[in-house]
N, CA, C and O atoms as CSV, one atom per row, in Angstrom:
chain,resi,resn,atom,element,x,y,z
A,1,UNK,N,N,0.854,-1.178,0.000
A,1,UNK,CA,C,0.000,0.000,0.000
A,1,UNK,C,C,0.891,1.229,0.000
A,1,UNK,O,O,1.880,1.101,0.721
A,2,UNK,N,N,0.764,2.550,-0.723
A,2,UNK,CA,C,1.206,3.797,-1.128
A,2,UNK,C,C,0.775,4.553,0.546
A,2,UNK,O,O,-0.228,4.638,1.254
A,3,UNK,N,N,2.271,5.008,0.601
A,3,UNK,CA,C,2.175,5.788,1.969
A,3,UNK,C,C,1.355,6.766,1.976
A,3,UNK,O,O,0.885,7.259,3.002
A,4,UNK,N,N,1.074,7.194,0.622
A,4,UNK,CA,C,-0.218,8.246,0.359
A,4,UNK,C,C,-1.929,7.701,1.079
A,4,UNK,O,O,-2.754,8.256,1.805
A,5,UNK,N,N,-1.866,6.696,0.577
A,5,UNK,CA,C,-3.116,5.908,1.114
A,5,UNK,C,C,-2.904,5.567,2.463
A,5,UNK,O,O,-3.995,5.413,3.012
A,6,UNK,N,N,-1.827,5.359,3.333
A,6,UNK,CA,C,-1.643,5.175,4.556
A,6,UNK,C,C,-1.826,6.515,5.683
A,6,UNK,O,O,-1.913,6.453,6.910
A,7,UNK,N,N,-1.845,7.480,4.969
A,7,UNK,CA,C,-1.370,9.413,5.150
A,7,UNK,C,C,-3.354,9.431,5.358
A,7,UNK,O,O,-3.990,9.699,6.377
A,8,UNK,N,N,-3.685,9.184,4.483
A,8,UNK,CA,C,-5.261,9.175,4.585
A,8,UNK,C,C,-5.953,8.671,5.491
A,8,UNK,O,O,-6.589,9.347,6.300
A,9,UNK,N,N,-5.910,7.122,5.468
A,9,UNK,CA,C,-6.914,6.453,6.155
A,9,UNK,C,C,-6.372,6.825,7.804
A,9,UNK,O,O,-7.103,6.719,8.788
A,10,UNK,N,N,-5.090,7.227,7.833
A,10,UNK,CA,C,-4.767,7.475,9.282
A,10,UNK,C,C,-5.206,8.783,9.570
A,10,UNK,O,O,-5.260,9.138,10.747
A,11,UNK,N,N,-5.529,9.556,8.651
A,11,UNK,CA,C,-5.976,10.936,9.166
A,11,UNK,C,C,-7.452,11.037,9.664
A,11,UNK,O,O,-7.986,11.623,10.606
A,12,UNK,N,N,-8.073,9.912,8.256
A,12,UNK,CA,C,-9.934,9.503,8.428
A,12,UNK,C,C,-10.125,8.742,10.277
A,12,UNK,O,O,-11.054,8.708,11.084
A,13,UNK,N,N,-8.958,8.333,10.274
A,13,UNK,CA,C,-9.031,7.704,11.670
A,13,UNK,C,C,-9.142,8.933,12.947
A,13,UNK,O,O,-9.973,8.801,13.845
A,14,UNK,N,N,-8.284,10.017,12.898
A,14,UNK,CA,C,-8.237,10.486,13.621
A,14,UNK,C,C,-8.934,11.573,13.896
A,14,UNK,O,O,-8.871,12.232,14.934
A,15,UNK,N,N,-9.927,11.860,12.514
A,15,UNK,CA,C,-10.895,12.700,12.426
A,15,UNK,C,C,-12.270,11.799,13.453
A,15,UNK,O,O,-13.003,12.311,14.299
A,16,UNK,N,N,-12.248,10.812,13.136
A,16,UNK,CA,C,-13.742,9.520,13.800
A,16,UNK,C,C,-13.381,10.043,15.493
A,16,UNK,O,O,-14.320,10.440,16.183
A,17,UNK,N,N,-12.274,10.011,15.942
A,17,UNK,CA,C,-11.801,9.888,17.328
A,17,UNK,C,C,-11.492,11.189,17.513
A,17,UNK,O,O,-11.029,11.276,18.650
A,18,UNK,N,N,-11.511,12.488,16.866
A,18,UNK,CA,C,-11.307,13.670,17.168
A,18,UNK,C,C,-12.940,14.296,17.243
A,18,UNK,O,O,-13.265,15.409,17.657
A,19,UNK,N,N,-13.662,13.428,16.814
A,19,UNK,CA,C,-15.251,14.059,17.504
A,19,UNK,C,C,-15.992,13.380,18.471
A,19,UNK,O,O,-17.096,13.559,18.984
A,20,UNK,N,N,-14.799,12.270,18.630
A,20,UNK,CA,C,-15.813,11.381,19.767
A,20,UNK,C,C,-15.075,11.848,21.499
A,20,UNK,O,O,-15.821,11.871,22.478
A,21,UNK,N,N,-13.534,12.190,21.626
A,21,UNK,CA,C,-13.017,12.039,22.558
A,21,UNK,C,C,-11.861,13.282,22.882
A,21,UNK,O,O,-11.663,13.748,21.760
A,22,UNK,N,N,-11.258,13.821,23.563
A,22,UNK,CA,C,-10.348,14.447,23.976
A,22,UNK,C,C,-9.186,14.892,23.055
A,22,UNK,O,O,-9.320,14.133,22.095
A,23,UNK,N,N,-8.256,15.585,22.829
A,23,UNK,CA,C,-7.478,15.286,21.222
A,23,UNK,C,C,-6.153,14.272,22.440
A,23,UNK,O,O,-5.361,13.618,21.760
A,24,UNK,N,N,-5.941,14.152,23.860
A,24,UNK,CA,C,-4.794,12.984,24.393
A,24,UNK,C,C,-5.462,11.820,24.007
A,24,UNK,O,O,-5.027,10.991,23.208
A,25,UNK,N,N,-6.700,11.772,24.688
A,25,UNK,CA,C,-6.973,10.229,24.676
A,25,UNK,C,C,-7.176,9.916,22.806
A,25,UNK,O,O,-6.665,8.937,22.263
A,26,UNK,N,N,-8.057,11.022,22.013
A,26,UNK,CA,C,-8.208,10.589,20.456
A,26,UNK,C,C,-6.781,10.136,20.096
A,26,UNK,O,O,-6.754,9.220,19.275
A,27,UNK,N,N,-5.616,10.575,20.526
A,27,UNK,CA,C,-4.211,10.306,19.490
A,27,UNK,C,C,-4.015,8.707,20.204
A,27,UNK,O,O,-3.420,7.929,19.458
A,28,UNK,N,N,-4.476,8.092,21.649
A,28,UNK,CA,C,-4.323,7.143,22.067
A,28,UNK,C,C,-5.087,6.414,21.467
A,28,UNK,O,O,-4.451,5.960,20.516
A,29,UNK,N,N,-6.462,5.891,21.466
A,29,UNK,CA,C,-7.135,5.994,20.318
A,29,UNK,C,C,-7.251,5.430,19.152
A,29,UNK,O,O,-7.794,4.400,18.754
A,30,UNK,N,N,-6.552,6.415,18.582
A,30,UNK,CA,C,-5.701,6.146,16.939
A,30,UNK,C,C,-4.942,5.326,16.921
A,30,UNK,O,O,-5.280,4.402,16.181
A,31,UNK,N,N,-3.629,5.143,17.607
A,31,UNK,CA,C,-2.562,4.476,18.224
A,31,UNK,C,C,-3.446,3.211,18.166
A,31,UNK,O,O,-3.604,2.646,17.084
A,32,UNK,N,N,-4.040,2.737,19.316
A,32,UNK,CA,C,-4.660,1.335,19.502
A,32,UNK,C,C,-5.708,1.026,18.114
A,32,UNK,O,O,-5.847,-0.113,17.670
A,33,UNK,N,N,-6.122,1.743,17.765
A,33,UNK,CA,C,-6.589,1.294,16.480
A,33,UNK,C,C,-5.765,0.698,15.133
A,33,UNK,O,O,-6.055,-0.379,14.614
A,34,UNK,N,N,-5.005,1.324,14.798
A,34,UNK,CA,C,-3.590,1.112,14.356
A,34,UNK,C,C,-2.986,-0.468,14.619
A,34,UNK,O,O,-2.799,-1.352,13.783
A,35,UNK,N,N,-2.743,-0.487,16.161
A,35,UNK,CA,C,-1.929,-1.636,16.426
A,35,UNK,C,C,-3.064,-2.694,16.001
A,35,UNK,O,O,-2.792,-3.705,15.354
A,36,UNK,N,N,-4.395,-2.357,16.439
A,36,UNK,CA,C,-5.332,-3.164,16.130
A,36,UNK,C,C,-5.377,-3.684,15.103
A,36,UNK,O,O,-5.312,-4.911,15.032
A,37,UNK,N,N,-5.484,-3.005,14.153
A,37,UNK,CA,C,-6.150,-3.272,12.653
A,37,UNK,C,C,-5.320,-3.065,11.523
A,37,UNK,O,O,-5.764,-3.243,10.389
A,38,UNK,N,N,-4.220,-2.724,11.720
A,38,UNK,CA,C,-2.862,-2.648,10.985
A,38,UNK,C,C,-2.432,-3.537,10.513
A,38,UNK,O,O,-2.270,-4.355,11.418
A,39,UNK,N,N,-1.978,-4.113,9.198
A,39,UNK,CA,C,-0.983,-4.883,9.484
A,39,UNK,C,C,0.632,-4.411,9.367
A,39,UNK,O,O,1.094,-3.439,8.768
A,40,UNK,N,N,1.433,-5.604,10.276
A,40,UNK,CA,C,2.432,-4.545,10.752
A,40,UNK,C,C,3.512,-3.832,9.809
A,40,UNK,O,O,4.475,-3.114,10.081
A,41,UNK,N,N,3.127,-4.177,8.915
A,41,UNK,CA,C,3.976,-3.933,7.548
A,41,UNK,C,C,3.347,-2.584,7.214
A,41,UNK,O,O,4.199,-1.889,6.660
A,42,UNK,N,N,2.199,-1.955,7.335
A,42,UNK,CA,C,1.568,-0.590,7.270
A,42,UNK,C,C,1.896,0.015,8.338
A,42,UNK,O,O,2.057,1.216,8.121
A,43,UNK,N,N,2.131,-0.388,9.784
A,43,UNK,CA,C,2.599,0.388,10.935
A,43,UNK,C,C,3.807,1.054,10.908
A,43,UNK,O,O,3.973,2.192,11.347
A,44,UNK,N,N,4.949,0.118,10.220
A,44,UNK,CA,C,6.192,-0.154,10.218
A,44,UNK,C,C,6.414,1.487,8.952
A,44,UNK,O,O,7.056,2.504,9.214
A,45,UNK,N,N,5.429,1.105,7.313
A,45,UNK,CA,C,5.758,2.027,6.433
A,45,UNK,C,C,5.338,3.444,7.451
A,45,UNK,O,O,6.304,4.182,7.646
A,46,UNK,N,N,4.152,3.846,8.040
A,46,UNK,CA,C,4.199,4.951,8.545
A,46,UNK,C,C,4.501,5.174,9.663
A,46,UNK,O,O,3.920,6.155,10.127
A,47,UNK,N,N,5.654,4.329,10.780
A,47,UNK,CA,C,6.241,5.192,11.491
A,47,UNK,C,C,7.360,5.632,10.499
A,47,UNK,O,O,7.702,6.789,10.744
A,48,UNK,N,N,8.018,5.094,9.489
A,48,UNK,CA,C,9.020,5.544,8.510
A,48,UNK,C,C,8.707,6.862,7.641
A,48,UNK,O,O,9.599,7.474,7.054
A,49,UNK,N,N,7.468,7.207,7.618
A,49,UNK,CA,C,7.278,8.626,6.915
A,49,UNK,C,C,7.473,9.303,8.136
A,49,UNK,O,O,8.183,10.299,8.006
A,50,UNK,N,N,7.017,9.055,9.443
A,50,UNK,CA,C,7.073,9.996,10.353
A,50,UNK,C,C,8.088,10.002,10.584
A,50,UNK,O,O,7.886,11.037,11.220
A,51,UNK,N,N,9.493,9.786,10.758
A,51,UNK,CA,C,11.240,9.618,10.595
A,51,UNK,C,C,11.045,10.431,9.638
A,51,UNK,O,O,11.233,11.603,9.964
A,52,UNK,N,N,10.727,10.257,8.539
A,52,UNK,CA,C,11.433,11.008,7.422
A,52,UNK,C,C,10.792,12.681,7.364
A,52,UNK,O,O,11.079,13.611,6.611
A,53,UNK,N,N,10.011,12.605,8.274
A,53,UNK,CA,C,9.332,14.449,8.734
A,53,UNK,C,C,7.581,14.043,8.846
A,53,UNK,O,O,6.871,14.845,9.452
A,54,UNK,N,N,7.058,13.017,8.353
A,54,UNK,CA,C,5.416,12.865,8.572
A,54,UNK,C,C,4.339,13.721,7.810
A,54,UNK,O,O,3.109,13.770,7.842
A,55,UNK,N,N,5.510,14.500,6.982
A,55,UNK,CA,C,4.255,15.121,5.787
A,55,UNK,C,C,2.719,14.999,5.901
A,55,UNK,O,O,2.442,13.810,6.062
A,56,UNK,N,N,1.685,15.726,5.880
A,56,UNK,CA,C,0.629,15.282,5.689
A,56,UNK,C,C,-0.381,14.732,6.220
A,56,UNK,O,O,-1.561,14.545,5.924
A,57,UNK,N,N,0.731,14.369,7.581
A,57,UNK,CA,C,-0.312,13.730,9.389
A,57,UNK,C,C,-0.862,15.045,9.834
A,57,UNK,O,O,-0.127,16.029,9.749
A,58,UNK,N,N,-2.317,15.192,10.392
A,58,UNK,CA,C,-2.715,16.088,11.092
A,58,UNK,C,C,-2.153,15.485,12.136
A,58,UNK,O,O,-1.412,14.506,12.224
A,59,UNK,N,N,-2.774,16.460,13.174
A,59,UNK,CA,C,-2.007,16.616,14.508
A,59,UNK,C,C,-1.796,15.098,15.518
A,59,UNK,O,O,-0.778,14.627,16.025
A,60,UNK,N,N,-3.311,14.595,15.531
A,60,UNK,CA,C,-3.640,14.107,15.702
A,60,UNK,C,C,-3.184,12.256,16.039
A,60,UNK,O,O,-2.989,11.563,17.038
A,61,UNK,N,N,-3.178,12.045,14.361
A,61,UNK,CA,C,-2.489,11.283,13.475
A,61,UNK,C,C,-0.817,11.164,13.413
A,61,UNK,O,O,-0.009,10.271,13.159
A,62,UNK,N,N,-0.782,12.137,13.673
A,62,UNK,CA,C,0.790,12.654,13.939
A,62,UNK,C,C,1.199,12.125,15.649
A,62,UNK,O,O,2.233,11.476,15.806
A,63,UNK,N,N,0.326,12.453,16.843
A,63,UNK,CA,C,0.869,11.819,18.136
A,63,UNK,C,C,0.357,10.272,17.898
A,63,UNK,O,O,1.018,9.325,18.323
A,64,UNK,N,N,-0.672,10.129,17.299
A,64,UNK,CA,C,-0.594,8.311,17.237
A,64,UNK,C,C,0.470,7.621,16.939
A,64,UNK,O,O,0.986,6.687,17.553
A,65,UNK,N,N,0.841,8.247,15.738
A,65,UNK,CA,C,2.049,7.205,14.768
A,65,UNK,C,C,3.159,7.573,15.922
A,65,UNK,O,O,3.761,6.582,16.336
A,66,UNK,N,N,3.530,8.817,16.508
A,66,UNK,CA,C,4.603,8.980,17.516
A,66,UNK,C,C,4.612,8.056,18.256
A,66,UNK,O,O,5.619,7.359,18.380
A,67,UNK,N,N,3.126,7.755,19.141
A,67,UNK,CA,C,3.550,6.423,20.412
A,67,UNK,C,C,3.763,5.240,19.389
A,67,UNK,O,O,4.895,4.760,19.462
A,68,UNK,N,N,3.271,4.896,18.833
A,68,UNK,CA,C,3.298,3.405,18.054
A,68,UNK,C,C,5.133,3.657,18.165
A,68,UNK,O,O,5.693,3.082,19.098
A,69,UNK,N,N,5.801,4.320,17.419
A,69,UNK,CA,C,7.217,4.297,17.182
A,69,UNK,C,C,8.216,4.660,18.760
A,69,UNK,O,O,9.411,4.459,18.977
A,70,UNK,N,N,7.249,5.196,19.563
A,70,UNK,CA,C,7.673,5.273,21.030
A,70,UNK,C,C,7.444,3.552,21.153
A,70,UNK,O,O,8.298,3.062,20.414
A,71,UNK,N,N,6.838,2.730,21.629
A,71,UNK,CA,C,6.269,1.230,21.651
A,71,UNK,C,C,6.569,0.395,20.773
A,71,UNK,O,O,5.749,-0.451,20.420
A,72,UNK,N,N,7.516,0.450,20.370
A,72,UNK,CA,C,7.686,-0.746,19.254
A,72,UNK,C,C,7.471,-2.129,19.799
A,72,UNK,O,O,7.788,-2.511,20.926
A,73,UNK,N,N,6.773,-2.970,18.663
A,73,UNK,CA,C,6.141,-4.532,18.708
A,73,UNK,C,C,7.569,-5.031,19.404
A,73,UNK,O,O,8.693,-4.690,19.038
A,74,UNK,N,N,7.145,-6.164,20.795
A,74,UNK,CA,C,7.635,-7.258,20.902
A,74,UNK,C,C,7.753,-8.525,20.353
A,74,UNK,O,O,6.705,-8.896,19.825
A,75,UNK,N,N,8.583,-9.244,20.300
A,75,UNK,CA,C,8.767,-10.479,19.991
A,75,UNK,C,C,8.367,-11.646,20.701
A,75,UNK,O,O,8.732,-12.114,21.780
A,76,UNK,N,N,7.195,-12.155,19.509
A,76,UNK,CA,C,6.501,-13.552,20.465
A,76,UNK,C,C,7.623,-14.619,21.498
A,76,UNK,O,O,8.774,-15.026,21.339
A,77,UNK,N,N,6.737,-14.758,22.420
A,77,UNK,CA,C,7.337,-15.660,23.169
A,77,UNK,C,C,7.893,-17.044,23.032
A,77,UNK,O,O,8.408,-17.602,24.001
């Protein structure tokens, strides 16, 4: 999937959770939605746009992808 299309649906995400909740808890939120429903190969491409400056994340969208890359996935047991 085109990090363009990843730039989107993470923003559509954070718009759903920016009218339901707080903008701390909405970016938490986002974050767990993400880990949720991601696969990790889409998590992985957009914490890498957000390294490379995050172009195009609202604010929002922008502290989600931050904790995800604060939290990086463990390794099964």
């Amino acid at each position: 999937m085109g990090t363009s299309q990843l730039i989107t649906m993470a923003n559509e995400i954070a718009a759903f959770f920016n009218g339901a909740t707080e903008a701390d808890e909405a970016s938490k939120n986002v974050a767990a939605h993400l880990r949720r429903y991601w696969d990790p190969r889409m998590r992985k491409q957009i914490v890498e746009h957000l390294a490379a400056g995050g172009d195009g994340l609202v604010p929002t969208a922008r502290a989600a992808v931050e904790l995800i890359a604060a939290d990086p996935p463990r390794a099964p047991r």
